[in-house]
LOFI-33471 format. One record per residue: x, y, z of N, C-alpha, C, O in turn. Coordinates in steps of 0.02 Angstrom, whole numbers, plus 50000, padded with zeros to 5 digits. Example, Ala and Ser with C-alpha at 12.3 -4.5 7.8 and 13.67 -1.06 7.14 Angstrom:
2
506604971650390506154977550390506604983550390507124983450423/506424988850354506844994750357506455000250394506705005750402/
end
This chain:
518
494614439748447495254437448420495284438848345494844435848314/495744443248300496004444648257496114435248211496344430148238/495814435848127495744431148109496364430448094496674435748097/496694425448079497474423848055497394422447979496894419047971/497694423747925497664425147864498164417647832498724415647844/497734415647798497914407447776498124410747708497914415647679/498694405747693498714407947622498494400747583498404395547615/498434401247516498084397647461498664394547426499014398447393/498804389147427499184385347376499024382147337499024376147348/498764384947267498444380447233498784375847181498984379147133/498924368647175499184365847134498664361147090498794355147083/498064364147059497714361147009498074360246941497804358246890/498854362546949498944363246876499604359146885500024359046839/499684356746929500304351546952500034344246973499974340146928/499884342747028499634338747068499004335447043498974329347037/498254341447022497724341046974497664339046923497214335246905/498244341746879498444337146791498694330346811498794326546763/498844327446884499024320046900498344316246876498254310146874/498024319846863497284315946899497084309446809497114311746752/496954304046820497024299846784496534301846707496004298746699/496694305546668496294306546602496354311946597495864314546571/496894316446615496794323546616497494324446583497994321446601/497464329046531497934330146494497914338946453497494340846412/498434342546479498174349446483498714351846426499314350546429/498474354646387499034360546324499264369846370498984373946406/500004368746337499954374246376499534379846381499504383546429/499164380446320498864388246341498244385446356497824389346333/497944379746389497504379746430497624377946494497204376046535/498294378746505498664379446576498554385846603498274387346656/498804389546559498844398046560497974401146559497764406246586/497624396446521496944400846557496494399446605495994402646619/496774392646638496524391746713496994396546754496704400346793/497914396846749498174400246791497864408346789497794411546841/497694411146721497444416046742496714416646781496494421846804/496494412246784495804413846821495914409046886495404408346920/496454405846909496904405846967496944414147017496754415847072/497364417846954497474423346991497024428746997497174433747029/496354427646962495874430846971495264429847053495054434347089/495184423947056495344421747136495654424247185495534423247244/496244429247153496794430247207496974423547248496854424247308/497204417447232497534413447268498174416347272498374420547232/498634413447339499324416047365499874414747312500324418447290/499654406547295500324403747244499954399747223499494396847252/500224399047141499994392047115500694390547064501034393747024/500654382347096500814378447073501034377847010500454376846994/501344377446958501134377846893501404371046856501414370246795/501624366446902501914362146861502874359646879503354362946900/502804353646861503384348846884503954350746806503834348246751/504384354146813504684357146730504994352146703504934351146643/505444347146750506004343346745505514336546697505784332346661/504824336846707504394329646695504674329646607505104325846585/504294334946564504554335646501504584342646462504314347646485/504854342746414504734349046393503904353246386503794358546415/503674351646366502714352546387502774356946443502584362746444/503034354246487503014356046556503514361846560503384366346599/503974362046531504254364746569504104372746529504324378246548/503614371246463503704377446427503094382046471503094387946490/502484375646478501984379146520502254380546580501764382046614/502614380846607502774384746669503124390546654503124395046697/503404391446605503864396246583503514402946565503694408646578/502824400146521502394402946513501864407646587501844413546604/501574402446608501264405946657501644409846706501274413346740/502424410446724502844414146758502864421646722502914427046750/502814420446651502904425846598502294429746620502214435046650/501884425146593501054429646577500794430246648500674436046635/500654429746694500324427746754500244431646811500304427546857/500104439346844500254442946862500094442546933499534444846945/500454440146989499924441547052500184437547088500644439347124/500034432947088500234427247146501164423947141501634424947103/501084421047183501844418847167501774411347124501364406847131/502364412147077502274402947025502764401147063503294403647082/502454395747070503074390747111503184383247072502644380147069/503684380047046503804374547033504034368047077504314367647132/503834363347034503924358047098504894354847062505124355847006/505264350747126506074349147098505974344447162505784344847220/506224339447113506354333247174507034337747204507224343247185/507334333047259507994336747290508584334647254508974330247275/508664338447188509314337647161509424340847127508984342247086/510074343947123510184350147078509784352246962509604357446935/509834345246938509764345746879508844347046894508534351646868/508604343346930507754346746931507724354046978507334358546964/508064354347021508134363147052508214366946991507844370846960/508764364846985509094370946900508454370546853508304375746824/508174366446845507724366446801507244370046807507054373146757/506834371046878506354373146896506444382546908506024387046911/507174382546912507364389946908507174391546858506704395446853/507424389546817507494392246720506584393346702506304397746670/506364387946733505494387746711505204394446749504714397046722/505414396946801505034401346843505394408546855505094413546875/505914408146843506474415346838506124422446823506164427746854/505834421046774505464426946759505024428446798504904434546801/504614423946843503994426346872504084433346908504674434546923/503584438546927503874442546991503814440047040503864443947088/503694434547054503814431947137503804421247121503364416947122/504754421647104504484414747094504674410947163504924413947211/504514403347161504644399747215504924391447192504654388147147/505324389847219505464381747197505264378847236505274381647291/504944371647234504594370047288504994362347283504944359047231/505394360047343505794356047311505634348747357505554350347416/505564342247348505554338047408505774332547419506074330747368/505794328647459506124320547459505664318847525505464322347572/505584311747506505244306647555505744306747620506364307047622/505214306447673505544304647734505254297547767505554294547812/504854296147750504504289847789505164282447768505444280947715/505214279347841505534273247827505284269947767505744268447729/504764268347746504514262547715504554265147646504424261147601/504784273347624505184276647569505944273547573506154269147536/506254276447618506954276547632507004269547602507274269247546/506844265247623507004256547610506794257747521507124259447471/506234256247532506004252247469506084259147406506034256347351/506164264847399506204269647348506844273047343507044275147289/507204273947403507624280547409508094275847402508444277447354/508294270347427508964266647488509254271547493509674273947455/509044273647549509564280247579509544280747659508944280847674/509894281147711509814279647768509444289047812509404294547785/509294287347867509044294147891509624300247855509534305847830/510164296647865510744303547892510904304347785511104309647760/510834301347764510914303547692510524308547674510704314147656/509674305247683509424311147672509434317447696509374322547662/509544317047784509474322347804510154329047758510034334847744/510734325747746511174330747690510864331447633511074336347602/510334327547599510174329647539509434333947535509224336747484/509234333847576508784338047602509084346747607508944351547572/509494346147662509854350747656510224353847616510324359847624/510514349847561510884352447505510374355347455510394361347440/510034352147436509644352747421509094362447415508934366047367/509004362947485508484369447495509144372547485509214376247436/509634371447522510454375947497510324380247419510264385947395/510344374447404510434377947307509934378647294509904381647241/509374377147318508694382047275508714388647310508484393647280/508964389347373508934395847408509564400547369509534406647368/510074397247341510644402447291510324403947217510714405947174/509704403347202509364406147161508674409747161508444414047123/508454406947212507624412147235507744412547300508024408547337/507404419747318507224418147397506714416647428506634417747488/506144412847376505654409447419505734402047399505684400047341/505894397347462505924390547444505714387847514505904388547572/505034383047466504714379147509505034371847524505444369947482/504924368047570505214360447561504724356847591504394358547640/504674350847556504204346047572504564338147605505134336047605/504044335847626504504327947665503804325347652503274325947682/504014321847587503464317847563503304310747612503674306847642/502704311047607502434305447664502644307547735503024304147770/502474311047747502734314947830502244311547882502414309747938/501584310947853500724310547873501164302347906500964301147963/501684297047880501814289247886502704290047919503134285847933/502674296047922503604297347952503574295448024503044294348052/504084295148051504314295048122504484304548143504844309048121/503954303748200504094313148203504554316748233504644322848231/504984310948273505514314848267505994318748236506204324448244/506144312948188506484311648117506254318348089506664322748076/505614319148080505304323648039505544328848067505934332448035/505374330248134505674336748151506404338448131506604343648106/506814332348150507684336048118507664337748036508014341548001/507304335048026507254335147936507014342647916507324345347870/506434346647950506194354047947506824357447970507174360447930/506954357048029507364360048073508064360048027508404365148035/508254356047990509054357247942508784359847884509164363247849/507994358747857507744362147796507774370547812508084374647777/507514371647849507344378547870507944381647920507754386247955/508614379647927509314380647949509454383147877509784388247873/509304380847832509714380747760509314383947702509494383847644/508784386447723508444393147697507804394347675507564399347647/507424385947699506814387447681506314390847720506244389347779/505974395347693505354399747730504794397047711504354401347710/504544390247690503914385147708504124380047711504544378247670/503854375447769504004367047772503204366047759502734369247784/503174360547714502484355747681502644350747721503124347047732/501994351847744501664343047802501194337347763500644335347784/501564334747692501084331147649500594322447700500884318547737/500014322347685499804316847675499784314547615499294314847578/500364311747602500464311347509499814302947486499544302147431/499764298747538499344295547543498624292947563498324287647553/498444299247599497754301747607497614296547683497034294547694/498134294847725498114289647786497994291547825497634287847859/498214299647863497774302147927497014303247933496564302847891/497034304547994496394305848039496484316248040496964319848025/495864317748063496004323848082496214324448149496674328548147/496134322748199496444322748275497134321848264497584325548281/497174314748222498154313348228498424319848191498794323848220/498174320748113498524327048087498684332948121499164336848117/498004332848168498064341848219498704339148271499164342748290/498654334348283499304332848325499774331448318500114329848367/500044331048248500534330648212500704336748189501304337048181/500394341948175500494350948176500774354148233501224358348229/500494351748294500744353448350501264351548369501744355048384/501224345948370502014341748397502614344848342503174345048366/502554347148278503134348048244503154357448272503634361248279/502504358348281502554367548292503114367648374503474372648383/503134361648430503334362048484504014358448475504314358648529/504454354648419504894353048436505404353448376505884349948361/505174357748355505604361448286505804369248326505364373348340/506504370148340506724375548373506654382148330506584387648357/506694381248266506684386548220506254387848184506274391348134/505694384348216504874382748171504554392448131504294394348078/504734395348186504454402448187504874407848122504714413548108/505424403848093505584405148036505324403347959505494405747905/504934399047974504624394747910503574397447908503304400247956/503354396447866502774394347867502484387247849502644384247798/502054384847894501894376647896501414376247855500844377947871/501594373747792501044373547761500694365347749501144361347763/500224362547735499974355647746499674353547659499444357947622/499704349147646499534344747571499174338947599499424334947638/498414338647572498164334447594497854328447550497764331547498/497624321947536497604317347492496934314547523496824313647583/496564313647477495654309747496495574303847484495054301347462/496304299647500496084293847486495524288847553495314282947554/495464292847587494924290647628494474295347654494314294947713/494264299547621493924306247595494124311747649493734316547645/494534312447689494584316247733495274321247706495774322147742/495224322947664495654329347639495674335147650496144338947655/494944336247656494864343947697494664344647769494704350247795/494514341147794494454338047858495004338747871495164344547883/495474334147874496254335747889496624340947885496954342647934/496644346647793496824351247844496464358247874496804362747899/496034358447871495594362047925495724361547973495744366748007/495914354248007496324353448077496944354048084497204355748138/497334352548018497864357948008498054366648039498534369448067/497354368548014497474374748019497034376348068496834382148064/496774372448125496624374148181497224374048237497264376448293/497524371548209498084366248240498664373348253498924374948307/498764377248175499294382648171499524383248116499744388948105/499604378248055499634377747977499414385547957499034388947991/499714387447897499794394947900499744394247810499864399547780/499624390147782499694387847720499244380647711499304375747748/498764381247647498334373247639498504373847558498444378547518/498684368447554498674366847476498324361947454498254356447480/497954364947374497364361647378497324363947303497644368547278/496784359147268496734361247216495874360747188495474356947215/495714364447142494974365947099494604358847097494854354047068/493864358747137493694354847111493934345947153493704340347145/494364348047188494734343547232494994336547170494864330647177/495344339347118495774335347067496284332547104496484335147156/496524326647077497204324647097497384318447106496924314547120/497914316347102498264309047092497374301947134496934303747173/497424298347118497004295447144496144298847165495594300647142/496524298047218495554300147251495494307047246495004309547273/495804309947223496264316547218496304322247299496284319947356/496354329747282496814333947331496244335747368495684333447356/496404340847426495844343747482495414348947405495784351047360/494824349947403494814353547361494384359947379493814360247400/494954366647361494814373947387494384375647360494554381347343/493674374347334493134377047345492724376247434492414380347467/492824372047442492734369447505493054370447574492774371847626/493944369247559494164374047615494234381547622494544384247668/493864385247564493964392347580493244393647598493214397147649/492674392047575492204391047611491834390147675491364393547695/492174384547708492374383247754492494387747824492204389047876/493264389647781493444396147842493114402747831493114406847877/492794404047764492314410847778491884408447827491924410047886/491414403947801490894400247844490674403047938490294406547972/491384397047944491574398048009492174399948041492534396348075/492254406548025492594410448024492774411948108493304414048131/492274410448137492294413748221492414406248237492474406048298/492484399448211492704393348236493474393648230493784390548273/493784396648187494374395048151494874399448168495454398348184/494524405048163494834410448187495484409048135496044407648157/495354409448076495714410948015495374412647951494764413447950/495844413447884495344415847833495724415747786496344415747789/495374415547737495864414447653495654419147630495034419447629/496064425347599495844430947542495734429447487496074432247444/495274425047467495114423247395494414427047383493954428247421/494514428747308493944432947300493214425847264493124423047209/492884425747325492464420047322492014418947263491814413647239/491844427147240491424427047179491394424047127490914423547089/492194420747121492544419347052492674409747079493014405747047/492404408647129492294400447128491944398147089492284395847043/491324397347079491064394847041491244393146954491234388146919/491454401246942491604399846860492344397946871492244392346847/492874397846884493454393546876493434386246893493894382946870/492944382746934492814375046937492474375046891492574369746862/492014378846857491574376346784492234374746727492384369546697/492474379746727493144381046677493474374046675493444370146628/493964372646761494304369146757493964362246728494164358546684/493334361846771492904354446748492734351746652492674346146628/492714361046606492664360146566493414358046500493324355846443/494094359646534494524359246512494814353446536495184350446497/494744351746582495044342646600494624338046594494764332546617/493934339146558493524334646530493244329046612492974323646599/493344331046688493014329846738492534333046780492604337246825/491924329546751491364332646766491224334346843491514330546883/490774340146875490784341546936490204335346950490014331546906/489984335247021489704328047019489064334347044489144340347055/488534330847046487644335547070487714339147124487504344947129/488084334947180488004335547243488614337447268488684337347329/489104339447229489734340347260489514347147294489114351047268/489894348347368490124353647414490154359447361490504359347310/489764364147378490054373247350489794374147266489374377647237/490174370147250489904371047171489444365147123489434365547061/489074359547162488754354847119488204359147089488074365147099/488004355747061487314357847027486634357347105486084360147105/486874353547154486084353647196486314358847259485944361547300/487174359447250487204364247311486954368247333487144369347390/486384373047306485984376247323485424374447301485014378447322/485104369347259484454367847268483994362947292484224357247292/483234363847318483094362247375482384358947357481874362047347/482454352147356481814349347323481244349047366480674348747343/481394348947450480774345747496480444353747509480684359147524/479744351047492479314359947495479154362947544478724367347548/479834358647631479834362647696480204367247688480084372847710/480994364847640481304366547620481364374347576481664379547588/481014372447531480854376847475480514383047533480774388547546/479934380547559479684386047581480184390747658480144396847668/480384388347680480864391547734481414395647686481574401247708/481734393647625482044397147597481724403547570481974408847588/481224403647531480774407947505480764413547541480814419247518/480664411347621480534417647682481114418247696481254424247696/481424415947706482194418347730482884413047704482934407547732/483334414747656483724408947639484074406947691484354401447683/484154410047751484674408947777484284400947832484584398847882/483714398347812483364394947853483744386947845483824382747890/483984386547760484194380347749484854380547712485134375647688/485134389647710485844389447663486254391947737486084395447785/486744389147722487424392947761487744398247724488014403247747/487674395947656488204401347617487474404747567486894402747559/487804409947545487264411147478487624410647413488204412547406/487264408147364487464404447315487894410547266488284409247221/487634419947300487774424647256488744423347267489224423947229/488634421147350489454423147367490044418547335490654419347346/489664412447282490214409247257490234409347180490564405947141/489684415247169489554417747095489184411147055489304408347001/488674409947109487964407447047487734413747066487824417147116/487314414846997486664416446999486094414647021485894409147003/485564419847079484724420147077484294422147021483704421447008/484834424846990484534431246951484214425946872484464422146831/483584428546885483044423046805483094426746752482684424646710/483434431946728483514436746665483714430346632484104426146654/483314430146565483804429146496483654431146437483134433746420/484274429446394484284432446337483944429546282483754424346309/483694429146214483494426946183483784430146084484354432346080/483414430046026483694429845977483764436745966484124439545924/483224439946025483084448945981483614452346025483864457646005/483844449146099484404453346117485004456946100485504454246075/484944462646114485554463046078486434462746094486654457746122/486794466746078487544467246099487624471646159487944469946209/487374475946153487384480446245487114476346305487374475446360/486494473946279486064468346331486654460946350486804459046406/486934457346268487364454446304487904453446347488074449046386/488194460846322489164463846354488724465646430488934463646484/488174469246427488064466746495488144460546541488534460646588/487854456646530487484450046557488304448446569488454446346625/488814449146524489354446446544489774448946583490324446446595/489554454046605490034458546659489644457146715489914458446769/488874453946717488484454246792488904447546805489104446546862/489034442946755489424437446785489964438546800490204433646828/490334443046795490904443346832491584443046770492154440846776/491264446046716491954442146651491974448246612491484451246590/492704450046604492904453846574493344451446511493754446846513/493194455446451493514453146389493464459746340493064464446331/494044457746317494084467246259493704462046203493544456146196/493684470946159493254468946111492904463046070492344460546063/493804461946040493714456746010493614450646009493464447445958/493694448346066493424443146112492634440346107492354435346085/492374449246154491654451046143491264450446100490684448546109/491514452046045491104450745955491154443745956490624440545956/491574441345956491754434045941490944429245979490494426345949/491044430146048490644426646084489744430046087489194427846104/490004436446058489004437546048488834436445977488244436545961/489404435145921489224430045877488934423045871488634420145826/489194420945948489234411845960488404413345972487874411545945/488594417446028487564417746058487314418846011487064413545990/487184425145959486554424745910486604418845883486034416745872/487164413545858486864407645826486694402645871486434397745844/486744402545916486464397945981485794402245968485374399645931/485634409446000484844411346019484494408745968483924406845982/484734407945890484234409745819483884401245836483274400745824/484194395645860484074391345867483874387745945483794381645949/483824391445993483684390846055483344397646078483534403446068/482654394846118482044401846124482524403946165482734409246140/482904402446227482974405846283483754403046302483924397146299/484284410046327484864407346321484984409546396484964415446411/485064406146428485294404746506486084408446548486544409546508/486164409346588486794411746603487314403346616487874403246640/486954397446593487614391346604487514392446520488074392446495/487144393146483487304390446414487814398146391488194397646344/487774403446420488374410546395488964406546420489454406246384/488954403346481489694400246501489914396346476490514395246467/489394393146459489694386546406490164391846347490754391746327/489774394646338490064396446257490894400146260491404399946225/490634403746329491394405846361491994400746358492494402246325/491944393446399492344389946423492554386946339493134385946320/491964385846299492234385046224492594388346200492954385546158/492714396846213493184399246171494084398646205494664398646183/493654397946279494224394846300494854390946298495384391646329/494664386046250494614379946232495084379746154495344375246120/495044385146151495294387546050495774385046074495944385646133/496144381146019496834378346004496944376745933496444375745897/497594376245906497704374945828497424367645798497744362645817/497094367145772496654360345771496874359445681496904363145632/496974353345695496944348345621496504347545596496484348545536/495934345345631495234344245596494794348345640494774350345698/494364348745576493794353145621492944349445573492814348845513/492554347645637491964346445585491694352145548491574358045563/491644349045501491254352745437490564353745436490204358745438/490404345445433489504342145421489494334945451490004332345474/488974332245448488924326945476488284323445464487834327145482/488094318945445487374316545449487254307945461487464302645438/486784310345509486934300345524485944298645516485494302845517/485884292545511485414288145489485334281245556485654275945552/484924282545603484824277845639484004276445656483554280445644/483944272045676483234268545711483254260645744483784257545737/482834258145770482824252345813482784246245757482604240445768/482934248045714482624241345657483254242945601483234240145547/483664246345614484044248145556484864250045570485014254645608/485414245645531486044248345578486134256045554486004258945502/486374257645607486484267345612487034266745579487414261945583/487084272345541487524272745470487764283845491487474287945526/488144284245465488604289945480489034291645428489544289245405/488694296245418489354302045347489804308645369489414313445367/490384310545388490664315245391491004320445343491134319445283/491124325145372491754330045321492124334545371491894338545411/492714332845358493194334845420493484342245371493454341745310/493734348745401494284353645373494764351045398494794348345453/495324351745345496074349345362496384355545340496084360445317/497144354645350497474361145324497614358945245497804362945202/497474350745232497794349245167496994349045136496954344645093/496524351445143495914350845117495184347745145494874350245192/494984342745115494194340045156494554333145156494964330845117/494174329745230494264321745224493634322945241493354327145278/493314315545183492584312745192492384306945185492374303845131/492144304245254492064295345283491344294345304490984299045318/491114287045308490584285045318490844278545357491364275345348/490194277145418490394274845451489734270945483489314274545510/489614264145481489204259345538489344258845604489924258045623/488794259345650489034257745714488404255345754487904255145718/488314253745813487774249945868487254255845886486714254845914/487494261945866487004266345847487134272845820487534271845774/486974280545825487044285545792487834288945830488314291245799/487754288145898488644291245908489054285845884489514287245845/488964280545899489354274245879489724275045798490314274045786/489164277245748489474277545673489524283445677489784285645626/489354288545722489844293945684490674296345716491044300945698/490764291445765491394290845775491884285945729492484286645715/491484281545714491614278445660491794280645599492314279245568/491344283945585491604288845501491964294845544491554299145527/492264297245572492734302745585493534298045604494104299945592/493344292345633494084287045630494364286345565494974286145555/493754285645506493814283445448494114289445411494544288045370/493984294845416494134302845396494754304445403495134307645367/494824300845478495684304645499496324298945486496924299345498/495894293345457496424287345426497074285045469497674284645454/496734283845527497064280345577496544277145661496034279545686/496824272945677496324270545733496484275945772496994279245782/495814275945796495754280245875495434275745946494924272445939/495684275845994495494271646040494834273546089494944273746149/494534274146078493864277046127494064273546198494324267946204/493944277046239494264275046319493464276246355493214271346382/493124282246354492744282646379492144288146335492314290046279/491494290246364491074293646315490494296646380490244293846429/490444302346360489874306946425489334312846387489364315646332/489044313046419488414317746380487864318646419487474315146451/487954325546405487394328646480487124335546450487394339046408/486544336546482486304343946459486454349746512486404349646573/486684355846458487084360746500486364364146559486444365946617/485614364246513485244368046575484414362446517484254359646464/484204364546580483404360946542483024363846497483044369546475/482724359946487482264361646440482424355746359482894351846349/481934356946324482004350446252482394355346204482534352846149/482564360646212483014363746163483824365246211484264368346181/483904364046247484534364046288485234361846251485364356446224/485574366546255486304362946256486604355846259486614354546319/486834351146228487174348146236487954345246247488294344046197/488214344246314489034345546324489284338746319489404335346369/489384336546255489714328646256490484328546287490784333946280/490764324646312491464323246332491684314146306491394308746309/492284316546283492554310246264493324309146282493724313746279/493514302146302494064302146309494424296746254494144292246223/495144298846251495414293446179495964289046220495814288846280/496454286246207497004282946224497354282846191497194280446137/498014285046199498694280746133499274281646171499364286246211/499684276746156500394276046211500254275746266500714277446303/499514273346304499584274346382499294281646410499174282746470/499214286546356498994291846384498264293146380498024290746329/497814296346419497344299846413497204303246382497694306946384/496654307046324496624311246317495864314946291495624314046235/495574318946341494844323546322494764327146302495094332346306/493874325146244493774331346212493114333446238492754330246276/492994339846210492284341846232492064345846170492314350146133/491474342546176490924346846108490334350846135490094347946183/490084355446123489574359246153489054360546078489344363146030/488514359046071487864359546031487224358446064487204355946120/486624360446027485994359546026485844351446019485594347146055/486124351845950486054342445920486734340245965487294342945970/486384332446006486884329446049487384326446003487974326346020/487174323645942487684320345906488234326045852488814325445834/487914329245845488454335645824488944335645885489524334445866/488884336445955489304338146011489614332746033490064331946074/489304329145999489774319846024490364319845974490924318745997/490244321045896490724321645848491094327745849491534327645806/491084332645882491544339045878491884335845963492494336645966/491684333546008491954329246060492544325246034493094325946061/492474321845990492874317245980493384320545941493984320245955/493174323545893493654327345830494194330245891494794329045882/493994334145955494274339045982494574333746032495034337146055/494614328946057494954323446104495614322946014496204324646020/495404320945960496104317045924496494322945931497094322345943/496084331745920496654335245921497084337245967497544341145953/496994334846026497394336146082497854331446088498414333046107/497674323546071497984319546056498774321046010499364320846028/498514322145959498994322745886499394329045921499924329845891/499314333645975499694341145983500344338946034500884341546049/499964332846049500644328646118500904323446069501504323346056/500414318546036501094313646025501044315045928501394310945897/500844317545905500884316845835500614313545800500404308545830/500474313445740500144306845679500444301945709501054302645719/500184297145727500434288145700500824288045633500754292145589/501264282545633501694280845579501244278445532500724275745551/501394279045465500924277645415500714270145409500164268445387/501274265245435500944255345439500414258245487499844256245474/500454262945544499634262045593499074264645573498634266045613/499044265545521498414269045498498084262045461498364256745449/497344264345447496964257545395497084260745356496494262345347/497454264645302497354264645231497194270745211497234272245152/496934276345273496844279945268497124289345244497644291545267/496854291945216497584299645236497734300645284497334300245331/498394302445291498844305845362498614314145361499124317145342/498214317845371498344325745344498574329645395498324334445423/499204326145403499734330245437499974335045415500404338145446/
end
């Protein structure tokens, strides 16, 4: 049997930016979407336009820049968010509006007050006018997974009368089973008369961890479309996450008798990426890309792999772009040896790029014997990371021990010159967040604080992450150094500047006394 060809809906940059502390600038929208389309996923997502301007510029953007897949925007069902989502995606070469309204009673009542037969016209009106401006329009019936299936079916059946070529089968609440979902695919594939005009695509939610589970049975079921996002991000427990369902169907490919054209090589480094730009760390053990997914501590283990990997791996770690390979670089390497090393990983960059980042390495090697293929990525996902920054650390020196309060001196670059603060705290990160609060002469809210080493060893990398708060929002930074407290304070510096790029300086009463160097 001929495999059936799944397509990829990826909404890490819609659905994924839901995810509670994640707060994305546009052009680090635009360099996950490009290494989206380096994947070759089918469509991604790029974002809800109508939410705010932010949004709606980064979508505008990645439709512009973004070459390959189709951008599709999300529009509740009403003309001013349709129109909106046009204007954001117009340019793409293959855009899509992706537009939806709740169908479940326990919506209708308590969110919509709208009776079956209302929605079912606004539903319909609805794909109407996104279909008089694109001709690819998907429609969704949010909470379908908690709908009445009949209902559901007239609801596809007038969506796809009125011009849509995908109906979305969301578990917007993560409440099915995989048996009920596969039988909820079926039953809508057998009583939707015009089903064979649409593609069924499925959205799945982990709030009871079965996201990919579900739609795998989806797409055993006949689902022709899984949407899913990096890393499995997303509102709550978050989305099915496509390292795992594309995996999956390579895997077991003769179970499924389907397949996703994603170019698998490029998994690994776009969940490093995404994990390093939304400041959510991958967990050890996560599916496909943790840190233990391929390694093997018990020495039955170890040794059956040794003779043959295939004794204790299903996948090989080459096919999701880790490395086997023990080459590394060090201080005497040079620029041919490095522009290599970065093409065996799979990364292409013109020149100037190139200089840039085998600059970063010689001052990483001069100070580290041995430079690893996670500590070159690190340095990658850092340049990644460039944005117009207010402050930038300068210097830093802090004074701690068990008998003595830890004391902290900074010097920030501003565009209006140097700010320079000192700062006490419960220990050495403690005051030197302290004297950089004191620097930027306004409170900063510390929400949360992380710090981990990028690869082993006592000279290793350090990748601090920090999160801030103001108005209710989230917002992460990440520092990458040798010295952990250098990477804790360029962490934090780099959380206010993402901060200050969304909501701005504080008014001058909220500051202690401090300069504004706005």
């Amino acid at each position: 049997m001929e495999a059936r060809r799944i397509q990829i809906f990826d909404t890490t940059l819609r659905d994924g930016e839901q995810t509670p502390g994640v707060s994305l600038q546009t052009e680090e929208k635009v360099e996950i979407a490009l290494a989206l389309a380096k994947l070759q996923v089918d469509v991604i997502e790029a974002g809800f336009p109508v939410a705010s301007p932010g949004d709606f510029e980064a979508v505008s953007q990645i439709a512009s820049r973004v070459k390959g897949p189709t951008i599709a925007a999300l529009a509740r069902a009403t003309e001013k968010d349709i129109e909106t989502a046009y204007k954001a995606v117009k340019r793409a070469d293959k855009p899509r509006i992706h537009t939806f309204i709740a169908t479940s009673d326990i919506h209708l009542k308590h969110k919509l007050q709208m009776t079956r037969v209302e929605l079912l016209e606004r539903a319909e009106k609805a794909v109407r006018y996104a279909k008089s401006l694109v001709a690819d329009v998907e429609f969704s019936a949010e909470d379908a997974s908690r709908s009445d299936w009949d209902f559901l079916c007239q609801v596809y059946e007038r969506a796809i009368a009125a011009g849509a070529n995908v109906i979305n089968i969301p578990d917007t609440v993560g409440y099915t089973t995989p048996m009920e979902f596969g039988a909820l695919i079926t039953y809508i594939r057998e009583h939707v008369p015009n089903i064979n005009e649409a593609v069924i695509s499925v959205h799945c939610h982990d709030d009871l961890g079965m996201a990919v589970a579900n739609s795998l049975a989806a797409v055993a079921a006949g689902a022709g479309q899984v949407e899913c996002t990096i890393n499995g991000l997303g509102e709550r427990a978050g989305n099915a996450a496509m390292e795992e369902l594309v995996m999956a169907l390579q895997t077991r490919r003769e179970y499924y008798h389907a397949v996703a054209t994603i170019n698998t090589k490029h998994i690994y480094r776009t969940s490093r990426l995404v994990s390093a730009l939304t400041g959510i760390a991958v967990p050890p053990n996560k599916a496909v890309v943790g840190d233990n997914a391929f390694a093997h501590e018990s020495g039955i283990h170890q040794h059956g792999v040794l003779n043959n990997p295939l004794t204790y791996e299903i996948m090989s770690p080459e096919s999701v772009g880790v490395s086997r390979n023990a080459i590394v670089l060090g201080k005497h390497s040079g620029r041919h040896a490095f522009e290599e090393r970065l093409k065996y990983l799979g990364y292409e960059f013109d020149a100037d790029t190139i200089n840039t980042l085998f600059a970063k390495f010689k001052d990483l090697a001069d100070r580290k014997k041995m430079v690893f293929d996670r500590d070159i990525e690190a340095l990658i996902v850092e340049k990644a990371a460039v944005r117009p920054e207010w402050y930038t650390l300068a210097y830093h020196h802090v004074a701690s021990g068990n008998n003595i309060l830890a004391t902290a001196s900074v010097q920030l670059r501003t565009s209006a010159g140097v700010a320079e603060a000192a700062g006490c705290g419960t220990g050495p990160v403690d005051a030197v967040f302290k004297a950089v609060e004191q620097a930027v002469g306004f409170p900063v809210g510390l929400k949360d604080y992380q710090l981990k080493a990028v690869t082993a060893g006592e000279d290793a990398l350090g990748e601090a992450t920090a999160w801030i708060e103001r108005d209710g929002r989230i917002f992460s930074g990440r520092g990458l150094a040798i010295d952990v407290i250098e990477a804790s304070a360029k962490a934090y510096v780099n959380a206010i500047n993402k901060m200050l790029a969304v909501c701005g300086f504080p008014a001058i009463e909220e500051a202690k006394g401090g300069n504004n160097h706005g």
